[in-house]
N, C-alpha and C positions, 0 to 999 in steps of 0.2 A: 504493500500500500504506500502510495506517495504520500509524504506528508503536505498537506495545504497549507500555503502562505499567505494570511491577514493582510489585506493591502497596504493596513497601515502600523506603526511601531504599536506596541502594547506597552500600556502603564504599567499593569500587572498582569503578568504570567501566571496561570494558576492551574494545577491540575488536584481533579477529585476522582477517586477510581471506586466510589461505591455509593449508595443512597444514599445511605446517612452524610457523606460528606458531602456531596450534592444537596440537601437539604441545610446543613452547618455554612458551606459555602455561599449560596444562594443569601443569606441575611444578610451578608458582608457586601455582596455584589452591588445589593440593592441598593446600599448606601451608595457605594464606591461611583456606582452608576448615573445617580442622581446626581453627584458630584461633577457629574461629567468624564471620568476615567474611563481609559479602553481596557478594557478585562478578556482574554480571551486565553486559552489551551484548550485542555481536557476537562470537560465537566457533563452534568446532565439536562434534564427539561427542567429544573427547578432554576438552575444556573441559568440555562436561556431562557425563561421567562423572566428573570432579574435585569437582563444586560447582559447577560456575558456571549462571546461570538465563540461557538462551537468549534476547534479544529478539530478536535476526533472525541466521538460520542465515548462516554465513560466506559460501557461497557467492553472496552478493549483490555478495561485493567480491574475489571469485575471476575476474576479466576480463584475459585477455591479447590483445599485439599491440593496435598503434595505431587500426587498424580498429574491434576489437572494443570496447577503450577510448573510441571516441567515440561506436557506436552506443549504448553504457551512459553515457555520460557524466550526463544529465540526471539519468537516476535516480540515481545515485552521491550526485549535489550536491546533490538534495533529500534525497534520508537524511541524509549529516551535516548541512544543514542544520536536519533535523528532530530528530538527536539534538543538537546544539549548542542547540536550545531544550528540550527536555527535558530535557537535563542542565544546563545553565544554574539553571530556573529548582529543580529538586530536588537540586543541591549535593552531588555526591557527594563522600567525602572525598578521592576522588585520583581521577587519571583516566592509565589504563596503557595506552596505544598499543602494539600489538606487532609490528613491523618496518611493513609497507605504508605509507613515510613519506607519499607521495603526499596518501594520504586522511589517517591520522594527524596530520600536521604541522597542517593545516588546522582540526581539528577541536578540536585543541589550544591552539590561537591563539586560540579564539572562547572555548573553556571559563578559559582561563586570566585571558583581557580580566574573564568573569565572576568570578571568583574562586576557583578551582579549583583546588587542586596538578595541576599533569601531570607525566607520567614517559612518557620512549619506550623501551622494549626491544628493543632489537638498533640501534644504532649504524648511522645512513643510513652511506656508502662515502664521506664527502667525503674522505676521507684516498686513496682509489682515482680515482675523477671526480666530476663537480659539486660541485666547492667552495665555486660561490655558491649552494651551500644553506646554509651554515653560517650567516648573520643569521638565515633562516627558522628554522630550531633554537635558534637564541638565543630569538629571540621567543616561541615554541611552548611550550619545556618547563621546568621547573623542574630535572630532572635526566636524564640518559640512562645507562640500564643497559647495559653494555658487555658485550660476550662475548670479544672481544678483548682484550688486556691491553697494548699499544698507545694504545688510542684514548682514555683519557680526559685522557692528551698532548696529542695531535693537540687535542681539544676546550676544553680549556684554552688553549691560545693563539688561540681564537677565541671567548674569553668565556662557553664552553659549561663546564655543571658535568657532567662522566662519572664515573660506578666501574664499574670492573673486579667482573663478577660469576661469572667463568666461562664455560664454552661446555658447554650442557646434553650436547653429545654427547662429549664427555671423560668425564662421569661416566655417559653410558649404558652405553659401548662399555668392554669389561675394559682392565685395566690391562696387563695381558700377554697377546696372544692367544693363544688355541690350533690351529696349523696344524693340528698331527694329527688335532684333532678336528672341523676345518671342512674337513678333504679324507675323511674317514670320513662325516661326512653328505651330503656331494655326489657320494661313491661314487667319488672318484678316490683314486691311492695315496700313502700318508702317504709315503714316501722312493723316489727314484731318478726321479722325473721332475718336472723343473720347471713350476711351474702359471702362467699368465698368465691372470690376468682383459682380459678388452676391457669397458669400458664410455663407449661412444660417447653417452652421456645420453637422455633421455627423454623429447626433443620429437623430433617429426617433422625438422624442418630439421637437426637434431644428426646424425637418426641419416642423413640423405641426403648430408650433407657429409663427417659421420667413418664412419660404417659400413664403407663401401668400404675405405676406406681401412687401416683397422685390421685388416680380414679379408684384407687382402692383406699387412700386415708378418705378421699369424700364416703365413704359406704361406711366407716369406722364413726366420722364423724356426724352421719345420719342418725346412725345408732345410737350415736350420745345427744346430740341435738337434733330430734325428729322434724323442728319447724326448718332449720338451715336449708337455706336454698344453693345451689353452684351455677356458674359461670364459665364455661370453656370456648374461649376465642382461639377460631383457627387463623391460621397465617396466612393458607392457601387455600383454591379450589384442591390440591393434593394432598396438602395439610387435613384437611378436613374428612378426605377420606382415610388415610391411614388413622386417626382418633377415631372414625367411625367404627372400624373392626373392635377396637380397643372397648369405648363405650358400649357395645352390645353384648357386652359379658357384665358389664356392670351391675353389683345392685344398688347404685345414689341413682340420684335423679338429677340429671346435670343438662343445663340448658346448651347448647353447640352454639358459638354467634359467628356470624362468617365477620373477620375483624374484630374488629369495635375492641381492641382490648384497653383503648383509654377508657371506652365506656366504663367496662368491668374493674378497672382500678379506680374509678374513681366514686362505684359503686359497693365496693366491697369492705367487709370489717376487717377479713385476712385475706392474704392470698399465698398459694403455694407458685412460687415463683423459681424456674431457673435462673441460674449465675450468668449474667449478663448486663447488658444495657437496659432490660427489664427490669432488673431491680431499681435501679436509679429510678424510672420511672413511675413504678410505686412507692417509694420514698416520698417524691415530687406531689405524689396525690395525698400524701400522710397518711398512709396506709400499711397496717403493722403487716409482715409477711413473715414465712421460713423459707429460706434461700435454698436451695439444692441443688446436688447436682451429680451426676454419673455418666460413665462412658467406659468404651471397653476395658478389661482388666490391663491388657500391656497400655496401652494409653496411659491408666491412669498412673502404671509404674513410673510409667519415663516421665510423667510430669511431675510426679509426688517427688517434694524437696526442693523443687526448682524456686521456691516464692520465696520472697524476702519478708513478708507479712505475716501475723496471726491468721487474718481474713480473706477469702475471697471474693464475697459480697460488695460493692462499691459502698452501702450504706454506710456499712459496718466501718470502711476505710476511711471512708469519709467524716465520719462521726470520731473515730480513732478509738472506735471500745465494740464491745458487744451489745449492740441494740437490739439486733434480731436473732436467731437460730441458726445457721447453717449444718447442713446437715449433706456428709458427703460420701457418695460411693458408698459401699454397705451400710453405712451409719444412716442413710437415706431408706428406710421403710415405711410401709404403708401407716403402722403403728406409731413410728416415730413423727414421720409428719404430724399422723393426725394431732397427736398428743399437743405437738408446740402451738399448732393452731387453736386449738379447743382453750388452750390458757389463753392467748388472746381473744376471742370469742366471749370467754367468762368472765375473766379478772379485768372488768372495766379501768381501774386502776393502772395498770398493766397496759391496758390497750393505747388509755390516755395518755401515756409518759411519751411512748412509743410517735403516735401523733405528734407533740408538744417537741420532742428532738428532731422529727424531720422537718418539722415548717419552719423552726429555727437553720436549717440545712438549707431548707428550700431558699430563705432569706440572703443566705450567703452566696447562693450562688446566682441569684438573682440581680445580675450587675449591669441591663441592659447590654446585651452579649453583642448587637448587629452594629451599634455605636463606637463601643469599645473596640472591637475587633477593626472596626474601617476606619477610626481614629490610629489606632497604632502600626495598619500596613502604609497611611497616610505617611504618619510622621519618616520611616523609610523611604517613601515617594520624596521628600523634600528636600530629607539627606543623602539623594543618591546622585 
């Protein structure tokens, strides 16, 4: 594939290789755009509906699992390749990686060598594992935009320069939810029965290792709370069917919603949630959860030990204690779910604390994220 050349110089260089960054990107653009800045690489329909001019659609750097990664691998390396010579040789005034360090870091090394300001967006996890990334980040960027408020600590005692810019989904998500009106659109009743969301995540393997499992603490905790109602949001038209197999063994009575899972978090008293972006999520709605998570046994070996953390959970990290449960690999049972759930359920107490810690979380990371973020690739624009 030839790479397309932008008629005109770009302000900002940017490349996003997956939704979530296309979304994260997209807030930034909008400003940047209004401003009058030329924004153009690699991004999605979120980025082009903002301003930004598409040279090659994201899904070029949209490649998961190790397999798929190396059948793509050549073409990957000749793209940035080929964008580290076109952006080399036309100098844009900044160059804004957004999260996919992998490819990002790499691309940023070559532009920087040229003379390039770069900026990466979203903070790689060396503070979670691989921390001998951290020289490659040195090397890479001139600054890193943080969404954590944390990390530009962590980055400073490894020579890296971070700001704290906020986390774009504190200022999507309201500042106080409304149960009543997220159990009035999901058709379930605003008072007298407790709502539990399940969401076991959005890959396949997630939902083969947590599914079951979560559909069996809802049957435990029927048994103990006969009025509890559930919530299970699929990801997919495919999603949907593989939890349908699942569900038809069940004995809870569990609603299937095609999406909606902001609905169900922000409808819910607990939820059995996997380790991921989801849980920050329901944090964000102040909503008590237990975290879990499983995958195959040799998996879990090679990974076990790698953290630098007590926690997996972002709340939990976030928070810097044990807020909520997590509950991992074996230690993840139908029984054990149910148990952490049922205490938050009963011990209003308990439930309330839980609440009262994320909205205080929520508040901090609520920093006008679209502002900040186009304020500080700006300040680079000036200085370059």
């Amino acid at each position: 594939m030839t790479l397309p050349v932008l008629p005109n110089r770009l302000d900002v260089a940017m490349v996003a290789g997956e939704a979530s960054g296309d979304l994260i990107a997209s807030l930034a653009v909008a400003q940047l755009a209004a401003a009058g800045r030329r924004i153009g690489g690699i991004g999605g329909p979120r980025m082009a509906q903002a301003g930004f001019a598409v040279q090659v659609p994201m899904e070029r750097l949209s490649v998961r699992g190790y397999v798929e990664v190396l059948r793509h691998l050549p073409g990957l390396l000749r793209l940035r390749a080929d964008l580290a010579r076109q952006w080399s040789a036309q100098r844009p005034g900044v160059f804004v990686g957004v999260d996919a360090p992998d490819f990002n870091l790499g691309l940023a090394t070559k532009l920087r060598t040229a003379g390039v300001r770069t900026v990466q967006l979203v903070c790689p996890s060396i503070w979670a594992w691989r921390r001998e990334r951290a020289p490659k980040i040195r090397a890479a960027v001139d600054e890193v935009l943080c969404v954590f408020p944390f990390e530009p600590e962590v980055l400073a005692k490894e020579g890296i320069a971070g700001r704290f810019v906020g986390h774009p989904l504190a200022d999507m998500l309201p500042a106080t939810p409304n149960r009543a009106a997220a159990r009035n659109r999901l058709g379930l009743p605003e008072q007298g029965a407790p709502i539990v969301a399940l969401l076991p995540g959005s890959r396949r393997d997630e939902i083969k290792h947590l599914a079951p499992r979560m559909i069996a603490a809802a049957a435990v905790i029927q048994q103990r709370i006969p009025e509890a109602r559930f919530v299970l949001p699929a990801a997919s038209g495919e999603r949907r069917a593989e939890l349908a197999v699942h569900l038809a063994q069940s004995r809870a009575t569990i609603q299937m919603l095609d999406g909606r899972a902001h609905d169900a978090l922000e409808a819910a008293d607990s939820v059995l949630v996997a380790s991921g972006t989801a849980t920050l999520e329901a944090a964000l709605f102040h909503c008590p959860m237990v975290i879990a998570y499983a995958m195959p046994a040799l998996s879990y070996w090679m990974m076990k030990g790698k953290g630098y953390l007590p926690w997996i959970g972002l709340p939990n990290i976030l928070c810097n204690e044990w807020v909520v449960p997590e509950l991992i690999q074996d230690a993840a049972t139908p029984q054990a779910l149910a148990d952490a759930a049922i205490k938050q359920l009963t011990d209003t107490a308990h439930a309330v604390a839980i609440a009262q810690r994320f909205a205080g979380l929520h508040a901090q990371l609520r920093q006008g994220f679209p502002t900040q973020c186009a304020q500080a690739i700006e300040r680079h624009l000036n200085a370059a």
